[in-house]
C-alpha positions in Angstrom: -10.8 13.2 -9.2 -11.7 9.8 -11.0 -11.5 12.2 -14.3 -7.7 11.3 -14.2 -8.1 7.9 -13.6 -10.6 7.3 -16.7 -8.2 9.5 -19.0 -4.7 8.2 -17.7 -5.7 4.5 -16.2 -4.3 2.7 -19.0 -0.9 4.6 -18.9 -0.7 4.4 -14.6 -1.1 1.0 -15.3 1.9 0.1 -17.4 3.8 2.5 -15.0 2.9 0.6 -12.8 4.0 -2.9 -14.2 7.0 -1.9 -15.2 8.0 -0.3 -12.0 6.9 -3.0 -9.9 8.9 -5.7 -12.3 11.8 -2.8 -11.5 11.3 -3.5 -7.9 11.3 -6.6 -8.2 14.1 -7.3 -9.7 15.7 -5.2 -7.0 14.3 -7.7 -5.0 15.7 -10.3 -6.3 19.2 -8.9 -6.8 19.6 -8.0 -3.0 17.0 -9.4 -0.7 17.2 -13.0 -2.6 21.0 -12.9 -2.4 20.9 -12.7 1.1 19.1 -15.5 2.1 21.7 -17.4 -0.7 24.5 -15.4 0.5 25.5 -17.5 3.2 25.2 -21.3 1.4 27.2 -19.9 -1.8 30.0 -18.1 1.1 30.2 -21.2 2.8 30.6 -23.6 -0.7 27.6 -25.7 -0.2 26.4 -24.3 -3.5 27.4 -23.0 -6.6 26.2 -18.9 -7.9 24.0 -21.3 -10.6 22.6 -23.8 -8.5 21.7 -21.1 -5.9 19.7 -19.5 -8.9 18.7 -22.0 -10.0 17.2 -23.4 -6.5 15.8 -19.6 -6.0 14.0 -19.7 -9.5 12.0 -23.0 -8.2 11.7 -22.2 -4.6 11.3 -18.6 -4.6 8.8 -18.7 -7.6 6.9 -21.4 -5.8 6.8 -19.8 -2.2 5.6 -16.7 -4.2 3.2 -18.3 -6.5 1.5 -20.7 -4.0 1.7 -18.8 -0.5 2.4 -15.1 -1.7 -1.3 -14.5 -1.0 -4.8 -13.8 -2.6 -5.7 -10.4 -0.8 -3.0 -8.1 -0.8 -3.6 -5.0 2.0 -3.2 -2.0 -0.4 -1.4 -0.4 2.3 1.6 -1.8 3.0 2.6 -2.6 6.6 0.1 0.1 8.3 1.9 2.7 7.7 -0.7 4.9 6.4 -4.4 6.0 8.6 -6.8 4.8 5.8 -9.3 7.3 7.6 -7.2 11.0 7.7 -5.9 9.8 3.9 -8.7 11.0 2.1 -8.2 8.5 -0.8 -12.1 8.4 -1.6 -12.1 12.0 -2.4 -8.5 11.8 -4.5 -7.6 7.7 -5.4 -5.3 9.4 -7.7 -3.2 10.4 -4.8 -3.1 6.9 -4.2 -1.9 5.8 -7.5 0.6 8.5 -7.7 2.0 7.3 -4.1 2.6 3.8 -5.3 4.0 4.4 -8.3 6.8 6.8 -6.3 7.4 4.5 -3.8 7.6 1.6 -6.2 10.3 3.7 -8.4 12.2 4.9 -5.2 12.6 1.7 -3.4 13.4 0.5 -6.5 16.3 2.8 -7.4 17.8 2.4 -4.4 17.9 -1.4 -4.2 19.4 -1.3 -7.8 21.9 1.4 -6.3 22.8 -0.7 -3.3 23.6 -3.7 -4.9 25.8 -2.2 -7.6 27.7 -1.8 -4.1 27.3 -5.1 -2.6 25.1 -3.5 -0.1 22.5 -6.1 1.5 19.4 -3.4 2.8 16.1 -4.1 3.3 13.5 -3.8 0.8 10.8 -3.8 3.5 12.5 -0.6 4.6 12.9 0.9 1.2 9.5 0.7 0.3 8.0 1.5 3.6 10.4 4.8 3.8 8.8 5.4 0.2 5.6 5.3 1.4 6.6 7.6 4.5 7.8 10.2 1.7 4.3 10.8 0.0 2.3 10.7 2.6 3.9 13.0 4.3 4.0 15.4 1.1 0.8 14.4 -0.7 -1.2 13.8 2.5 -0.4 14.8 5.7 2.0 14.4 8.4 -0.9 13.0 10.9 -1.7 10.4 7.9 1.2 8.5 8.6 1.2 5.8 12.1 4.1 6.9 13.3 4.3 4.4 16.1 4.7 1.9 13.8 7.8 3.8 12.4 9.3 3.9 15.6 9.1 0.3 15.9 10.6 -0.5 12.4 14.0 2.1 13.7 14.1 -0.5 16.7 14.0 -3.4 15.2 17.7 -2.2 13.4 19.1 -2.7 16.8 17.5 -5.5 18.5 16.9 -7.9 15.6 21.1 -8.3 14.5 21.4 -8.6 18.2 18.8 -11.6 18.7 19.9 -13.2 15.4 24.1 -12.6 16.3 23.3 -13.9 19.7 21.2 -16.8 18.2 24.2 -17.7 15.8 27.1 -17.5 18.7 25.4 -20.1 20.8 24.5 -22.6 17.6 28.1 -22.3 16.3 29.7 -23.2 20.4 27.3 -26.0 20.2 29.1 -27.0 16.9 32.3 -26.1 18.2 31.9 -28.4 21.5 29.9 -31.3 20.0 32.0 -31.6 17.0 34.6 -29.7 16.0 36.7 -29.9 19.2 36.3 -33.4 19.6 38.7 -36.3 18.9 36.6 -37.4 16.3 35.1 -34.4 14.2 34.0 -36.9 11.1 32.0 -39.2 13.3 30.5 -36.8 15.7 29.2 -34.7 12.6 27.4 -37.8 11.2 26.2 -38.5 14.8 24.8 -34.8 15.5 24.1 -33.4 12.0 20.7 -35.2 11.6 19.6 -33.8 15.0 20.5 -29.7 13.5 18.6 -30.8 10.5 15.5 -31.4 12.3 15.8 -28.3 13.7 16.5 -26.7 10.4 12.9 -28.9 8.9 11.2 -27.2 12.1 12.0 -23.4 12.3 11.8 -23.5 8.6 8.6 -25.1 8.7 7.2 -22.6 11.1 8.7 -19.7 9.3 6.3 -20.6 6.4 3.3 -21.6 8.5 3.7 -18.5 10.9 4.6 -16.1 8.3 4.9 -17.0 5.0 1.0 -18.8 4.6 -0.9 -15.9 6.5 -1.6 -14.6 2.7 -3.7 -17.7 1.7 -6.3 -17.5 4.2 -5.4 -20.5 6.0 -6.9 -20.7 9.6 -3.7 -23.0 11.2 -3.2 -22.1 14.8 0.0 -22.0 16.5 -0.4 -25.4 18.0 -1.3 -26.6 14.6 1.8 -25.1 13.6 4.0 -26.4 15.5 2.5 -29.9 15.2 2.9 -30.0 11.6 6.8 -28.4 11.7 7.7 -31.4 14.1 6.3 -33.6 11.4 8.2 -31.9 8.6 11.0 -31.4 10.8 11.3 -35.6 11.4 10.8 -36.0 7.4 13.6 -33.5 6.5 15.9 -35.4 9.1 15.0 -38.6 7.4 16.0 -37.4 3.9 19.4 -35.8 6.0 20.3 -39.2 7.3 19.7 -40.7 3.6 22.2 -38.1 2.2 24.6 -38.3 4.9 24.9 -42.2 4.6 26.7 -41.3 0.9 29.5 -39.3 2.4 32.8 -40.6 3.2 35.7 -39.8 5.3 38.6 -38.9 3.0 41.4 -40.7 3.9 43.5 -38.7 6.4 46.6 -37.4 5.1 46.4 -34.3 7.3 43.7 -32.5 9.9 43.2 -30.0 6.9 41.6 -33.2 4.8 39.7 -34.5 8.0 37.9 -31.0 8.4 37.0 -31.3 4.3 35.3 -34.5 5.4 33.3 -32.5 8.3 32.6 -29.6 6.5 30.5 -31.8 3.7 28.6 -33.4 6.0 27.2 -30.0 6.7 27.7 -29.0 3.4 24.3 -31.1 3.3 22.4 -28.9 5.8 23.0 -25.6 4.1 21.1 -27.5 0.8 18.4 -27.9 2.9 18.2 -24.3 4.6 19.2 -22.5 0.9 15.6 -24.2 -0.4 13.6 -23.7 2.7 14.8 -20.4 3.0 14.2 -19.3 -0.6 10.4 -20.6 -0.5 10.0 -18.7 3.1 10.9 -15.3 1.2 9.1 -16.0 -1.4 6.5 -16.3 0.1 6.9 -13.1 2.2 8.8 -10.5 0.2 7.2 -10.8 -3.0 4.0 -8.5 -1.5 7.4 -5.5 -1.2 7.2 -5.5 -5.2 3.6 -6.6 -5.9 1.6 -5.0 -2.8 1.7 -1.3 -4.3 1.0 -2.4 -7.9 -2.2 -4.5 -6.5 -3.5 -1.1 -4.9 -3.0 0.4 -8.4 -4.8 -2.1 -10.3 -7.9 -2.2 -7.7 -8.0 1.5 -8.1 -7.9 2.1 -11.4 -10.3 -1.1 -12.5 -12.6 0.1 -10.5 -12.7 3.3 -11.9 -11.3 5.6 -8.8 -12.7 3.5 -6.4 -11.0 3.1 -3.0 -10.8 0.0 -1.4 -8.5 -1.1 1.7 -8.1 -4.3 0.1 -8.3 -5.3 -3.2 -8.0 -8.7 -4.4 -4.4 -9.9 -6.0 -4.7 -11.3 -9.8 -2.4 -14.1 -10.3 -0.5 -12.3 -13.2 0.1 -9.4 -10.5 2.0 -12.5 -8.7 4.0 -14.2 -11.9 5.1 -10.8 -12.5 6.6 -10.5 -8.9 7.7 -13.6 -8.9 9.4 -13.7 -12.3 10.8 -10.2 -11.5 12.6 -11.7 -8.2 14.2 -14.4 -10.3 15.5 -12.5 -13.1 17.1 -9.9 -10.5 19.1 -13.0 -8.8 20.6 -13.8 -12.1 22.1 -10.9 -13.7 23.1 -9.1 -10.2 22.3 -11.4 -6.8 26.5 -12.4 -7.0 27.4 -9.0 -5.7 25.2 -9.2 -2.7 26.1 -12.7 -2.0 29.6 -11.7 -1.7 29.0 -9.5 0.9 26.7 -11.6 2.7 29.2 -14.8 2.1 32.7 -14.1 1.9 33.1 -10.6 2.8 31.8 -9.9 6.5 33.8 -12.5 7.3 34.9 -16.4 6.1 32.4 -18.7 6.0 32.3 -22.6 5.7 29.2 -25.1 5.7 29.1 -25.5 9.8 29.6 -21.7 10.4 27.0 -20.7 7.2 24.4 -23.3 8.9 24.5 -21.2 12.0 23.9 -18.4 10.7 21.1 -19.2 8.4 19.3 -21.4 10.9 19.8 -18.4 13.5 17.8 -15.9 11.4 14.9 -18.3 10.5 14.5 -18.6 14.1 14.4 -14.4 14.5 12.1 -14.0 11.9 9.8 -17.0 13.8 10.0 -15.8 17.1 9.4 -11.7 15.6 6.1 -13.5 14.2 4.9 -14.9 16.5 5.5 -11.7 19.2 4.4 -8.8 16.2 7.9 -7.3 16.3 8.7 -5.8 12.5 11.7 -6.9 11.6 13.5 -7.5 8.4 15.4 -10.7 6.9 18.6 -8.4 5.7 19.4 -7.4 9.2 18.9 -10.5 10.8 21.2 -12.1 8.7 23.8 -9.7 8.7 23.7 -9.9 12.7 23.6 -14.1 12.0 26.8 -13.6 10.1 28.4 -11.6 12.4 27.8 -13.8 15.6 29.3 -16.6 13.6 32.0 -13.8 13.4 32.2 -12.9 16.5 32.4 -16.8 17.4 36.3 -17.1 16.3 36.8 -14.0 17.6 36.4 -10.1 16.3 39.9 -10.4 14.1 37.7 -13.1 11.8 35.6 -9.7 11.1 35.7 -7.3 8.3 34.8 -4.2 10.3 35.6 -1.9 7.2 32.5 -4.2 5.4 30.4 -3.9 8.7 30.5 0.1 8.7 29.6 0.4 5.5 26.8 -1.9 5.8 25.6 -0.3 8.7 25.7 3.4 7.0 23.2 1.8 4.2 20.9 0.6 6.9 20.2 3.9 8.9 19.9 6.1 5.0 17.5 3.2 4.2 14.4 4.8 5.1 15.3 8.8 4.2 16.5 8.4 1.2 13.2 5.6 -0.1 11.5 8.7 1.5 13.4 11.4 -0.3 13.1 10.1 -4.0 9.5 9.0 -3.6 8.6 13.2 -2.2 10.8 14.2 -5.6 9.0 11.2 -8.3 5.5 12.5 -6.4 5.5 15.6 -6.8 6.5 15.2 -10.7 3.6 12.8 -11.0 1.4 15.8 -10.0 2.9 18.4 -11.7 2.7 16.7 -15.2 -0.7 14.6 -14.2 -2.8 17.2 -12.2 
């Protein structure tokens, strides 16, 4: 009924924007924090210098890598065929207007609570929601839905088991040793090649699939070896600056270790920033894109459509204004809560869910950056032992994971069917 679009398209569309700047800033206030989380837990950074190193990075990432073509349909969760949206693109419009709202009410809700979720979840549950009410239950690829529920177990798992092993390598190569200071200078520069690599594929794997860039794997891992030997080179420039305090007790002579990979978590806080920049913009911008193509062509549906750039600044803008006013309360969760975290501990847990989300790439496993950061976290954890955890915080966090999905899906069946009621 493209009568609906002609006679409401102006108004969908500024429903649209500002729901999508709402989700956004959702975004920014929860998904953002947690890739800061760790590096403002551990002291490496400040609350302002993490924003202000996610307003460059993660505007950047979004702005040059979040992607020219945005899929319409986010994640396959929808059969384009059994939909029906040539016959109805207002069903369509109404869909992605709900989901945007409902994922972004409940990110809003979650990090008034400190909650770290997943807005890839959130807005994917959404989407479950109206299909299932405005289309059918066949419309929606439920395989894919099954795979999303497993990857809440098996990527904390990977990520946890990822972190336990970095942080013993730590432990054994430096901390333990009679020399911590001196073995940290020694070994540091070696973990921040590894950080320049996984980071690097992180953004050439995932993060630069958007622009249309043909790189190959081997390509890939050709050019993170490259970037991976210039980030160690700029490490071992910054590491030359640092001093040992003079030792007036071991307390002071772990200070001294600690900054030396108080320089690491600088380097994985930006890297990480531009990686989910890149990524989780298309959570906010994707449905809003689908809206736009729709209604500027006049009810037209199309699979794809192609992304404008102020679709993008909005998205990107909307990310950086939600780390601001509200990231801090996710960040404490992520950083200080779970359990304590300090610049060699933090390291391991970042670098261990950079790795996840690379190897999930690469192997086609959905799996989101929340969870495999939480699991990061809690291998570090788990590391000095299950007293050094918060289990109270844990259970809590868990509970939000698993409602995730039914409630995106819940509020985006009741914001649908309003949409119809009042719209036709």
């Amino acid at each position: 009924m493209p009568d609906i679009i002609s006679q409401y398209g102006f108004l969908l569309l500024a429903l649209g924007c500002s729901f999508s700047f709402f989700m956004a800033w959702g975004v920014g206030a929860n998904d953002v924090a947690n890739a800061m989380g760790t590096s403002v837990g551990a002291r490496a950074i400040t609350i302002k210098q993490a924003i202000v190193i996610a307003m460059v990075f993660e505007f950047a990432g979004a702005w040059l890598a979040g992607g020219e073509v945005t899929s319409t349909i986010r994640s396959s969760i929808i059969d384009v065929e059994k939909a029906g949206f040539d016959e109805h693109p207002e069903l369509l419009v109404y869909g992605m207007l709900s989901s945007l709202l409902a994922a972004g009410i409940w990110l809003v809700f979650a990090s008034k609570h400190g909650w770290p979720v997943s807005t890839t979840h959130s807005i994917i549950g959404a989407i479950i929601g109206f299909a299932l009410v405005g289309i059918s239950a066949d419309s929606v690829i439920w395989s894919q839905v099954w795979s999303i529920v497993a990857s809440w177990v098996v990527s904390p798992l990977f990520s946890g088991f990822i972190a336990f092993c970095l942080f013993m390598t730590v432990q054994r190569l430096v901390l333990a040793t009679d020399d911590p200071f001196e073995n940290a200078k020694k070994y540091v520069p070696y973990y921040i090649f590894l950080v320049g690599f996984v980071i690097a594929m992180v953004t050439l794997v995932k993060g630069l699939k958007h622009v249309g860039l043909e790189i190959t794997f081997g390509q890939s891992v050709l050019m993170a070896v490259l970037f991976g030997f210039f980030t160690m080179g700029i490490g071992i420039f910054m590491l030359k600056r640092i001093k040992e305090v003079s030792m007036l007790s071991n307390e002071d002579r772990f200070k001294s270790v600690e900054r030396v990979f108080a320089v690491l978590m600088i380097f994985t806080a930006c890297s990480m920033a531009f990686a989910h920049g890149s990524n989780d913009v298309a959570n906010a911008i994707g449905p809003l894109a689908a809206i736009n193509g729709v209604i500027q062509s006049g009810g037209v549906f199309a699979t794809q459509s192609a992304l404008p750039m102020w679709i993008l600044l909005l998205g990107a803008v909307g990310i950086v204004a939600g780390l601001a006013t509200w990231g801090y309360r996710v960040m404490s969760t992520i950083g200080r809560n779970i359990t304590e975290l300090t610049p060699s501990r933090g390291f391991a847990a970042e670098l261990a869910a950079a790795t996840t989300v690379v190897i999930a790439s690469g192997t086609g496993i959905p799996v989101s950056t929340t969870h495999t950061l939480v699991g990061a976290v809690l291998g570090v954890g788990i590391a000095r032992g299950i007293g050094a955890i918060n289990l109270k915080i844990v259970g809590k966090i868990f509970i939000s994971w698993i409602v995730t999905l039914p409630i995106g899906a819940v509020l985006s069946i009741i914001f649908f069917s309003i949409f119809q009621a009042v719209l036709g």
